[in-house]
LUMPAVO-475428 format. One record per residue: residue in one letter; x, y, z of N, C-alpha, C, O in turn. Coordinates in steps of 0.2 Angstrom, whole numbers, padded with zeros to 4 digits, always signed. Each point is the difference from the previous one (the first is absolute). Example, Ala and Ser with C-alpha at 12.3 -4.5 7.8 and 13.67 -1.06 7.14 Angstrom:
REM LUMPAVO-475428
a+0066-0028+0039-0004+0006+0000+0004+0006+0000+0005-0001+0003
s-0007+0006-0007+0004+0006+0001-0004+0005+0003+0003+0006+0001
//
This chain:
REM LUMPAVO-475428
x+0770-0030+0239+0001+0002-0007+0007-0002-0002+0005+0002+0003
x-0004-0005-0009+0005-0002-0003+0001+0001-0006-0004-0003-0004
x+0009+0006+0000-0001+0001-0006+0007-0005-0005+0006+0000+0003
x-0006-0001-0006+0003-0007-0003+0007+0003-0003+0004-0003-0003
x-0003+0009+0005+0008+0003-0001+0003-0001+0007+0006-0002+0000
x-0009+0003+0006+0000+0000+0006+0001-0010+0001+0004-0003+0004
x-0006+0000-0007+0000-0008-0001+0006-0001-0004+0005-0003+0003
x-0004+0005-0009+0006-0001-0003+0006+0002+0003+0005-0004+0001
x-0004+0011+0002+0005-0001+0003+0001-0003+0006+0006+0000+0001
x-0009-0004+0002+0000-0003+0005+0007-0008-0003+0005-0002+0001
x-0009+0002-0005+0003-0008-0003+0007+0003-0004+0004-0004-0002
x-0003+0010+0002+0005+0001-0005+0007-0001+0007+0006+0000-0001
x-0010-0001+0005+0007+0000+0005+0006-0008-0002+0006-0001+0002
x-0011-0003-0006+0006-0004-0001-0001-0004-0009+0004-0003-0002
x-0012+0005-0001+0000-0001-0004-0004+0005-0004-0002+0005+0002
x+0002-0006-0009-0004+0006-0003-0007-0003-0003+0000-0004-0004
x-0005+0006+0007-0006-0004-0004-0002+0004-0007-0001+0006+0000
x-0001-0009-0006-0002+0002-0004-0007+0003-0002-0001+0004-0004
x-0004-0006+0009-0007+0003+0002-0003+0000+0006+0001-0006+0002
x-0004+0009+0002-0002+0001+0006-0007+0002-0003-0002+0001-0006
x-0002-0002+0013-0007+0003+0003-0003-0001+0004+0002-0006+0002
x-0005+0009+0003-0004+0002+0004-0009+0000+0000-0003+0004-0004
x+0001-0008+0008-0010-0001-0002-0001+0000+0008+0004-0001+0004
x-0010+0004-0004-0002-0003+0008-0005-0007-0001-0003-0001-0005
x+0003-0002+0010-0005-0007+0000-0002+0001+0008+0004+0000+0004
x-0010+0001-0004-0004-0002+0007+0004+0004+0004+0001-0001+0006
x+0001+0007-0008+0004+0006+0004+0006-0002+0002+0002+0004+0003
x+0002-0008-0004+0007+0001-0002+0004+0000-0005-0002-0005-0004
x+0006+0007+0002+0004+0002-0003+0004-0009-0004+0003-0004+0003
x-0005+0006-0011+0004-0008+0000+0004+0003-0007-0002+0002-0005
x+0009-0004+0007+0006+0003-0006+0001-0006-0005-0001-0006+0002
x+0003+0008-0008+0003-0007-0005+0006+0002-0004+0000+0005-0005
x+0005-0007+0007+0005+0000-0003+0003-0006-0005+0000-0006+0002
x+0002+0009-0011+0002-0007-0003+0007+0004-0001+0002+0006+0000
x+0003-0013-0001+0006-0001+0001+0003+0000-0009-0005+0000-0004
x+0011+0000+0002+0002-0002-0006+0001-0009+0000-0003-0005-0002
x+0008+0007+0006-0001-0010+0001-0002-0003+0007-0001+0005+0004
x+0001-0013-0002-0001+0000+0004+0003-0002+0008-0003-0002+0005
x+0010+0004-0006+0005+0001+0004+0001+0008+0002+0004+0002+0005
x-0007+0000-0009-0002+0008+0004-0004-0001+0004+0001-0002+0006
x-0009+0002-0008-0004-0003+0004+0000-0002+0006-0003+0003+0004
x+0009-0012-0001+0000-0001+0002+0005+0005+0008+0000-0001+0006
x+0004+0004-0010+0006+0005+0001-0007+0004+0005+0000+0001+0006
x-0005+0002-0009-0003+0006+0003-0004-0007+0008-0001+0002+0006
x+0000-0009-0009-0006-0002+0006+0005+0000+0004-0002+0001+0006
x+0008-0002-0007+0004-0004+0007+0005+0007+0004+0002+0000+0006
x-0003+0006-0010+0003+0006+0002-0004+0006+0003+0003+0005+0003
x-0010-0007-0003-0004+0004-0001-0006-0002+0005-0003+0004+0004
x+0000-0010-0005-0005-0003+0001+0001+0003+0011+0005+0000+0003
x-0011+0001+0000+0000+0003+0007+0003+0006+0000+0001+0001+0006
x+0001+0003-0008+0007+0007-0001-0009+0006+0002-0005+0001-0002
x+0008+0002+0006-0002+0006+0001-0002+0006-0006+0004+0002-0004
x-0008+0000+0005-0002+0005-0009-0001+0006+0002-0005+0003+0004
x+0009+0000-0005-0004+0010+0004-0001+0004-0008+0004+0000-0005
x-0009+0003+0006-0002+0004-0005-0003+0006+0003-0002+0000+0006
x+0002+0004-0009-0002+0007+0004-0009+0000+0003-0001+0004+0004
x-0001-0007-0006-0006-0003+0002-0002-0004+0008-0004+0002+0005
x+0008-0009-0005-0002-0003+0005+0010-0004-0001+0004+0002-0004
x-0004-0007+0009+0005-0002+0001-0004-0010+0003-0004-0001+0004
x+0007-0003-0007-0002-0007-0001+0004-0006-0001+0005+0002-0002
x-0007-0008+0002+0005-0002-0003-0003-0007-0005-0005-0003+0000
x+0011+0002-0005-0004-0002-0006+0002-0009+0000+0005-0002+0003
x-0009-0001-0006+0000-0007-0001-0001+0001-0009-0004+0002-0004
x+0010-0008+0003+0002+0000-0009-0001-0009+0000+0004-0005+0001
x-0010+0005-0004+0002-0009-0003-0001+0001-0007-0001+0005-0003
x+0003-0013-0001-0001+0000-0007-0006-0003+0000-0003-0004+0004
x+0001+0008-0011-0006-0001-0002+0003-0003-0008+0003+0004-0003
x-0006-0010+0002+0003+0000-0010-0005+0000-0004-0006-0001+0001
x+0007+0002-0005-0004+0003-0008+0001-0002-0005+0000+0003-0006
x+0002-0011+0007+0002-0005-0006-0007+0001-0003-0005-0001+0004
x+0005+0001-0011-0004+0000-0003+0000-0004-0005-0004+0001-0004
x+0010-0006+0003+0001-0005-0006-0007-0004+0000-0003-0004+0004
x+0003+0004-0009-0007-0005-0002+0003-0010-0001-0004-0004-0001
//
């Protein structure tokens, strides 16, 4: 179990995400973090991405890729 303040703080180790969440898919745990810009972002994939996650729950470790949401027509 993970809850998306337990996700936020995670990231906040080097950047601040503006929105977090937490879903299960097929029984794990899948988090989404958006960024203000995209050198924050990039700041959390390259600082964060493989990094160990402990929450009072379980202890794990997280994989951060980009996902975009260009949506320009």
């Amino acid at each position: 179990m993970c809850l998306p303040s337990l996700l936020q703080d995670h990231f906040r180790q080097c950047v601040k995400p503006c929105f977090t969440e937490v879903y299960r898919d097929r029984g794990e745990a899948i988090g989404v973090a958006e960024f203000e810009t995209m050198e924050e972002m990039r700041t959390a994939i390259r600082r964060l991405d493989d990094t160990e996650f402990k929450n009072p729950f379980e202890k794990s470790y997280i994989r951060i890729t980009e996902v975009s949401n260009d949506v320009r027509r």
